[in-house]
C-alpha positions as CSV (number, residue, x, y, z in Angstrom):
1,X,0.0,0.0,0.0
2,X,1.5,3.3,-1.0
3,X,0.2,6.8,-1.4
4,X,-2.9,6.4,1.0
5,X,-5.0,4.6,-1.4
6,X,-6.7,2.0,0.9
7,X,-5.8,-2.0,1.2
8,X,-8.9,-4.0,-0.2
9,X,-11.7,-3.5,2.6
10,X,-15.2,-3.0,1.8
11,X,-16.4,0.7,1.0
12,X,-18.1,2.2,4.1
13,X,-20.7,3.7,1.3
14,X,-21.9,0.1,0.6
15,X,-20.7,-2.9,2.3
16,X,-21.5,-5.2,-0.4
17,X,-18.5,-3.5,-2.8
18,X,-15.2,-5.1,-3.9
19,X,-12.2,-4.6,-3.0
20,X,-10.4,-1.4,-4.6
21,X,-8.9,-1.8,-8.1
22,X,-7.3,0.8,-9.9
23,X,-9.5,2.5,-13.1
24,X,-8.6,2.4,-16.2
25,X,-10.0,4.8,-19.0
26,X,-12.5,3.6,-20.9
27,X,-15.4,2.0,-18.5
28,X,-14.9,-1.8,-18.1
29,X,-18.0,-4.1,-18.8
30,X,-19.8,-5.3,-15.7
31,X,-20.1,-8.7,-14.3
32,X,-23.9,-8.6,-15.5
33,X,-22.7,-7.4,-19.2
34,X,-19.0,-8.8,-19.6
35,X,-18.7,-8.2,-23.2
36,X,-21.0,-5.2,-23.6
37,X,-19.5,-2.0,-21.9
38,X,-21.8,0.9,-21.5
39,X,-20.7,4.5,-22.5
40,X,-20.0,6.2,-18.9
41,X,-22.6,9.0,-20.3
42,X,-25.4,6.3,-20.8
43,X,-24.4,5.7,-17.1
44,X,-24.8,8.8,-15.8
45,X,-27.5,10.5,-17.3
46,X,-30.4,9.4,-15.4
47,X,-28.6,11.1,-12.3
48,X,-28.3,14.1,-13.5
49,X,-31.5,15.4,-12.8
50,X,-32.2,17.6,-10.3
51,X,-34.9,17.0,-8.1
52,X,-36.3,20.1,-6.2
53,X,-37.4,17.7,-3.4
54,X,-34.2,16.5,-2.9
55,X,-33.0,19.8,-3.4
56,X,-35.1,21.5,-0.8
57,X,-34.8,18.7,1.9
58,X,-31.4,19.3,1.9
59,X,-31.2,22.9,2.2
60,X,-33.8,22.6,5.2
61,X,-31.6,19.9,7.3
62,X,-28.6,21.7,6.5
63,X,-28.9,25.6,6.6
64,X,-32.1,25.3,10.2
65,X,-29.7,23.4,11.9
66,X,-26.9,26.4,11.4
67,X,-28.7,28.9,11.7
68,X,-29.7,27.1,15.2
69,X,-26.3,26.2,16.5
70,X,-24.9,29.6,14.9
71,X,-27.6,31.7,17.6
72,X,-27.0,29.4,20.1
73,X,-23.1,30.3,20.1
74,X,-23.9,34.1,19.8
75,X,-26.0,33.7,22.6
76,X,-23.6,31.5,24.7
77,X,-20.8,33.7,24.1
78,X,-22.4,36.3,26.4
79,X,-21.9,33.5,29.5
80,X,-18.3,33.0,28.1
81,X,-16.3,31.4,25.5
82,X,-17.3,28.2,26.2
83,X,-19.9,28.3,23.4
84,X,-17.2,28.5,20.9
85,X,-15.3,25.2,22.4
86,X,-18.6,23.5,22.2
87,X,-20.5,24.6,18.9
88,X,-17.6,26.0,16.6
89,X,-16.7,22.2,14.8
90,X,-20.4,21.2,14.3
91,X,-21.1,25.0,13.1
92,X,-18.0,24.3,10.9
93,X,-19.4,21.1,9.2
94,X,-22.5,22.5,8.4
95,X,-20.7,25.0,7.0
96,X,-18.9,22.6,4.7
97,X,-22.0,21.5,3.9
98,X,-23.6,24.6,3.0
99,X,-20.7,24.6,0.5
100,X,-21.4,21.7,-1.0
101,X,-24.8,23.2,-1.8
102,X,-23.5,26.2,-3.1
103,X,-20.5,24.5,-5.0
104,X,-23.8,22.5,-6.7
105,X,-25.7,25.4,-7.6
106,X,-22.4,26.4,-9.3
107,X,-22.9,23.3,-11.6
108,X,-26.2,24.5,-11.9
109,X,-26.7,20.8,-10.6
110,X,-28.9,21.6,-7.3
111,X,-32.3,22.8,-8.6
112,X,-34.0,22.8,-12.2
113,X,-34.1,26.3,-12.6
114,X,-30.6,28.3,-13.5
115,X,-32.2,31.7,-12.2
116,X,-32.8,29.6,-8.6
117,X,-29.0,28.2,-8.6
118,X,-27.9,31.0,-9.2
119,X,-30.0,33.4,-6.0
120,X,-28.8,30.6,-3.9
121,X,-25.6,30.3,-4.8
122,X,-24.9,34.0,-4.3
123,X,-27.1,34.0,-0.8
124,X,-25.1,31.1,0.4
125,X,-21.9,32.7,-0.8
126,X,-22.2,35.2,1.8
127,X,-22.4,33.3,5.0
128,X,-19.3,31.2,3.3
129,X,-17.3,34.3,2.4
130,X,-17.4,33.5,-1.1
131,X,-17.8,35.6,-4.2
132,X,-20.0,33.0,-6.1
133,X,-19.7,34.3,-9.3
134,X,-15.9,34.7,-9.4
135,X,-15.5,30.9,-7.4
136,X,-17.7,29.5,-9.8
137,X,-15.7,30.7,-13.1
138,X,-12.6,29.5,-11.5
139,X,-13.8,26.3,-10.4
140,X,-15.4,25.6,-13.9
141,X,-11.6,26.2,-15.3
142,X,-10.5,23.8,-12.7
143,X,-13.4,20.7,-14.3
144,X,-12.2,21.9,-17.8
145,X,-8.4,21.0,-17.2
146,X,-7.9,19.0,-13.9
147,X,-4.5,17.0,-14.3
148,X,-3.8,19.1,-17.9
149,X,-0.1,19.9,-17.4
150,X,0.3,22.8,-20.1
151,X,-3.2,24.4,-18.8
152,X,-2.0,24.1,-14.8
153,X,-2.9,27.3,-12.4
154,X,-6.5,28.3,-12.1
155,X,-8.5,27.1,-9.7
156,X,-6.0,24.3,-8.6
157,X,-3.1,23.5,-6.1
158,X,0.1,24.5,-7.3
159,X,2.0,21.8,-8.2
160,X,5.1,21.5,-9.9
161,X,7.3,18.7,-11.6
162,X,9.8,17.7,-10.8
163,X,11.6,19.1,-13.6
164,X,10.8,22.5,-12.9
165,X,11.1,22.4,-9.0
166,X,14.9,21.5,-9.4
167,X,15.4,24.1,-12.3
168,X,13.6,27.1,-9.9
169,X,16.8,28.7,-8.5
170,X,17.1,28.2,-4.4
171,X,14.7,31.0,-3.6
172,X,11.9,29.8,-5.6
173,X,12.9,26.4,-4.4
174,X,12.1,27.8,-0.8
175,X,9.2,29.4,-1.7
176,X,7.5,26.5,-3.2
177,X,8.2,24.6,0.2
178,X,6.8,27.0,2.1
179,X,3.9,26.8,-0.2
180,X,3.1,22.8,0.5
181,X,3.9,22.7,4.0
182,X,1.2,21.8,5.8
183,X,1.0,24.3,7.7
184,X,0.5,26.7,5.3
185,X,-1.6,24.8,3.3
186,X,-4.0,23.5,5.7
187,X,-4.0,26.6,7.8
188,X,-2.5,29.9,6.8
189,X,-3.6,29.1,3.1
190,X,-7.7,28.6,3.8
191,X,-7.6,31.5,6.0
192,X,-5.7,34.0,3.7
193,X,-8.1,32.7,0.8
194,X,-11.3,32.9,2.1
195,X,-10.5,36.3,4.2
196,X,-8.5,38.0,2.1
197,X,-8.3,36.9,-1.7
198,X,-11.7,36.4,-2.0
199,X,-12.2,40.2,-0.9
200,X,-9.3,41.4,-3.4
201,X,-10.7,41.5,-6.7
202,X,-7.8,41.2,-9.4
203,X,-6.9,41.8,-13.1
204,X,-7.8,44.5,-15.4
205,X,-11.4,45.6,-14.1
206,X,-13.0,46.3,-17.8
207,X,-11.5,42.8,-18.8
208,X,-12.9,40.7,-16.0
209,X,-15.9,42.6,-14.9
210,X,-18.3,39.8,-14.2
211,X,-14.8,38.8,-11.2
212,X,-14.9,42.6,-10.0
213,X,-18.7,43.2,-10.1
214,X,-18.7,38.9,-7.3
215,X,-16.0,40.4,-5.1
216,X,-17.1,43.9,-4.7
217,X,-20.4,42.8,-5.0
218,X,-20.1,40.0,-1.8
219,X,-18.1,42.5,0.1
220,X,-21.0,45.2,-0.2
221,X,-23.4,42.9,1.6
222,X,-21.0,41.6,4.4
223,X,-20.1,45.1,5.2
224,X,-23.9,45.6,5.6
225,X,-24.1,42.8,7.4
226,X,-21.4,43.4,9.4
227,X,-22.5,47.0,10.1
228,X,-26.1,45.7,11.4
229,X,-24.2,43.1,13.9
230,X,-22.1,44.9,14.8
231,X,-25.1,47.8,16.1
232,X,-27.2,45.7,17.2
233,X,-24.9,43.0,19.5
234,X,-21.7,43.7,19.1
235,X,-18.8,42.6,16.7
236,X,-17.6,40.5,19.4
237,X,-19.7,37.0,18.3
238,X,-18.0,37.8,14.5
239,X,-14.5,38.0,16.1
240,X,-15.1,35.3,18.7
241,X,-18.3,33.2,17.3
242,X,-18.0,33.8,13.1
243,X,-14.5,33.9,12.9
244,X,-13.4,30.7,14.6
245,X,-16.2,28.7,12.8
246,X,-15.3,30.1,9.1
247,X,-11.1,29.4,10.1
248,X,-12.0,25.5,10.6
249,X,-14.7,25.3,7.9
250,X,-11.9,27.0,5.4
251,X,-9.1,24.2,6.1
252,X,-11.6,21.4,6.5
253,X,-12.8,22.4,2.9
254,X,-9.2,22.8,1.9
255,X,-8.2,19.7,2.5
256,X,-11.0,17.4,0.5
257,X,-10.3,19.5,-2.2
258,X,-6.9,18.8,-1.8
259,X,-7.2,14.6,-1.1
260,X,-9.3,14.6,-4.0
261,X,-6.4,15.4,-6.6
262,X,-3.0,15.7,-4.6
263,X,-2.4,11.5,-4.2
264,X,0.4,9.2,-4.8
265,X,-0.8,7.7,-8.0
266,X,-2.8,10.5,-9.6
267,X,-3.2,11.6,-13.1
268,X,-1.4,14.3,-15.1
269,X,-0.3,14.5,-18.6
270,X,0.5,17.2,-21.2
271,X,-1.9,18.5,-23.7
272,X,-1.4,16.6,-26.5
273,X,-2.1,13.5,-24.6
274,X,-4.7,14.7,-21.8
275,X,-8.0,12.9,-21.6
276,X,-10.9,14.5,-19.6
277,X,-12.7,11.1,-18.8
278,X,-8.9,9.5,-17.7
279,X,-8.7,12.9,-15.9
280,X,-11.9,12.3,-14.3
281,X,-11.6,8.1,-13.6
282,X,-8.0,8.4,-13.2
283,X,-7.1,11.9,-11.1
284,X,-9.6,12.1,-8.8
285,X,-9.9,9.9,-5.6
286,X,-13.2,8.2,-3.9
287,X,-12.6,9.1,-0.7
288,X,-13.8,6.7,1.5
289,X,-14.9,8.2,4.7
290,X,-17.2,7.1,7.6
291,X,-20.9,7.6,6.4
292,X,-21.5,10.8,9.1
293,X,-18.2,12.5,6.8
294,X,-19.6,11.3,3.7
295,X,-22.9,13.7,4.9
296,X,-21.2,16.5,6.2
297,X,-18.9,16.8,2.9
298,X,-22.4,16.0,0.4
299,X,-20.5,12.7,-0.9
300,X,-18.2,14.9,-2.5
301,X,-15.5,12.2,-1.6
302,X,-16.8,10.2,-4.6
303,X,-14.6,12.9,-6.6
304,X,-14.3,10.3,-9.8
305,X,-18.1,10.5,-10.3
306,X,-18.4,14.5,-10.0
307,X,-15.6,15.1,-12.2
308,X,-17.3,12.9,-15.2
309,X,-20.2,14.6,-14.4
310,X,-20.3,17.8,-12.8
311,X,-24.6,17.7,-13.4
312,X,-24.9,14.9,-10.7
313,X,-26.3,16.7,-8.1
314,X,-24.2,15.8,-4.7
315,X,-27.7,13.8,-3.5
316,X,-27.2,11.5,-6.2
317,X,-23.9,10.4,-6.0
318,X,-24.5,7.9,-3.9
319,X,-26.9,6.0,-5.3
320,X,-25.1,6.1,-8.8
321,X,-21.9,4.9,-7.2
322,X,-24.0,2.1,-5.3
323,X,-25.8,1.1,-8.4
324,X,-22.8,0.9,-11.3
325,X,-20.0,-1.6,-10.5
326,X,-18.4,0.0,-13.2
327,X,-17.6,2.8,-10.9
328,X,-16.2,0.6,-7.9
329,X,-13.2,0.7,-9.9
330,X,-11.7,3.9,-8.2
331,X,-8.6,4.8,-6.9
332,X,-10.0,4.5,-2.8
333,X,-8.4,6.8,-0.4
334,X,-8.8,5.6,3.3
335,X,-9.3,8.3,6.4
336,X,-6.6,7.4,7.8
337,X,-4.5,6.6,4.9
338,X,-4.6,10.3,3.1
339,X,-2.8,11.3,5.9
340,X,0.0,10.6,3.8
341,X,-0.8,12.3,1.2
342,X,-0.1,16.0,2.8
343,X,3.8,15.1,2.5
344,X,3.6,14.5,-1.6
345,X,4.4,17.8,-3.5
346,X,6.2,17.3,-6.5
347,X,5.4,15.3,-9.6
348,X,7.5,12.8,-11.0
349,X,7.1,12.8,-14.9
350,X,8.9,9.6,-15.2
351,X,7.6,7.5,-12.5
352,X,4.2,8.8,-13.1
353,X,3.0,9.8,-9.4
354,X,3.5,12.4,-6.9
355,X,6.4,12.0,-4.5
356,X,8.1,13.6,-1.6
357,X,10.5,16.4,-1.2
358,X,12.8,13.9,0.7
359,X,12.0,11.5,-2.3
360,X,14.0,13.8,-4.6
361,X,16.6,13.9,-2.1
362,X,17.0,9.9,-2.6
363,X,17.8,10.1,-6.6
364,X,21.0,9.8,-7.5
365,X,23.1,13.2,-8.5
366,X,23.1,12.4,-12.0
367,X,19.6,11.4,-12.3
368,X,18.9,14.4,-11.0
369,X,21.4,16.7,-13.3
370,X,19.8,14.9,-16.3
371,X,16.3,16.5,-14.9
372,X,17.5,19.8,-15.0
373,X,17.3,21.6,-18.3
């Protein structure tokens, strides 16, 4: 077992799958259908429909309960900080959550009606500090060209080969270090992007308008928002309630995004030979986590499926997982086992897979040299 993908034990989303096998491109036929293999669109398609029952169930048992625990920890904070102890992590989750829903309406996945995405996207943007419009542009750019070496750098984790890590000179070197330590990745990194980029809007203004119009736009109705607290109760449950919760919910959301591409035996390849289905099947994990996680994160873990289809709607993932075997062929990434995966920063173009720092640090001097252009 290497690179956290998971020995062969049964999927916590299904007892009844297989052990994990790794995916190759094109879908494999099934044990039902062994010499008839289905497109992977013909798979999909009857799950991505929305339904606005789904839809609306889940908004209820996500955004009442947060709103709930949210006044609860205002109001507890006035007895001391105890509150925060107690209800920041579950506030934190359903904040993930709320995400998830938002991140779906930026599919235009959640309900029917584009207009209705859309309204909540943006409303839901504000409680999770995002601009929706400008996340969602980005994020599309991320779906078109996930593991695309040549087209590397929007809406994506910096990563480097191994090629050009060891031709940066030192300081770049350093720079991109500091970049994937953990710590900064995981901790300074959510924070600065959630409370700071996403407030700073970028580029010419005339060129990306739409980006300027999100940022300025979200930052118009928190400062309102902010202003009305802040005369009303206080700014001390944003600094000591708000704050807290938002800092947890940014790394937690960090790192699925991050598990979801940055393993051992991912996918990346230059233009010429890039495939968005082998991108999809290939580059992204299933993240197996226990079925409360699974919840909290809206099955995003089963990161193979939403990448061939970002029109799944998160409520359907499951049951088009549970009801393919031709999707039981992922690349399975344990709990406990993408722990490992935080070390792996550079990526080998020879070997094929993402290694270590101290990996490179193994290879021979003139292996290395003959890296180096």
């Amino acid at each position: 077992m290497s690179g956290g993908l998971a020995s062969p034990v049964r999927s916590r989303l299904s007892p009844g799958l297989p052990p994990t096998m790794s995916f190759s491109a094109p879908l494999r036929a099934s044990a039902a259908s062994p010499t008839a293999p289905r497109p992977w669109r013909e798979i999909i398609a009857p799950y991505a429909k929305p339904s606005g029952r789904h839809a609306t169930t889940q908004l209820l048992n996500t955004g009442l309960p947060f709103l709930i625990i949210m006044a609860a920890l205002f109001c507890g904070l006035d007895h001391g900080i105890w509150a925060t102890l107690l209800l920041a992590l579950p506030a934190a989750a359903l904040v993930v959550r709320l995400f998830i829903i938002q991140h779906d309406c930026g599919h235009h996945s959640f309900f029917k009606s584009r207009r209705a995405n859309d309204l909540l996207g943006r409303v839901i943007g504000v409680f999770t500090l995002t601009p929706y419009n400008f996340w969602r542009r980005s994020h599309a750019h991320h779906h078109a060209t996930s593991g695309n070496l040549d087209r590397r750098g929007t809406g994506d984790v910096n990563t480097l080969t191994v090629r050009e890590y060891l031709s940066r000179p030192t300081w770049r070197r350093l720079a991109y270090r500091l970049y994937r330590h953990p710590l900064v990745m995981f901790g300074i990194g959510p924070a600065y992007q959630f409370f700071i980029r996403h407030r700073i809007p970028t580029g010419n203004p005339l060129r990306h308008r739409q980006n300027w119009l999100s940022i300025l736009g979200t930052n118009a109705v928190l400062a309102i928002i902010i202003a009305i607290i802040a005369l009303t109760i206080g700014l001390r449950p944003l600094l000591l309630g708000y704050m807290p919760v938002m800092l947890i919910a940014a790394s937690i959301g960090v790192w699925l995004f991050y598990v979801q591409h940055q393993f051992e035996n991912t996918y990346w390849a230059g233009e010429a030979e890039w495939r968005f289905d082998t991108a999809a099947l290939e580059g992204c994990s299933y993240y197996d986590l226990p079925r409360v996680l699974h919840w909290i994160s809206g099955h995003i873990g089963l990161h193979h499926l939403h990448h061939l289809s970002s029109k799944i709607p998160n409520y359907r993932l499951r049951d088009c997982f549970e009801q393919n075997p031709e999707f039981w062929r992922a690349k399975r990434l344990s709990l406990l086992g993408s722990l490992r995966c935080a070390r792996l920063a550079v990526w080998d173009e020879q070997e094929r897979k993402l290694i270590a720092f101290r990996q490179l640090r193994r290879r021979p001097l003139a292996s290395r040299s003959r890296l180096v252009p």
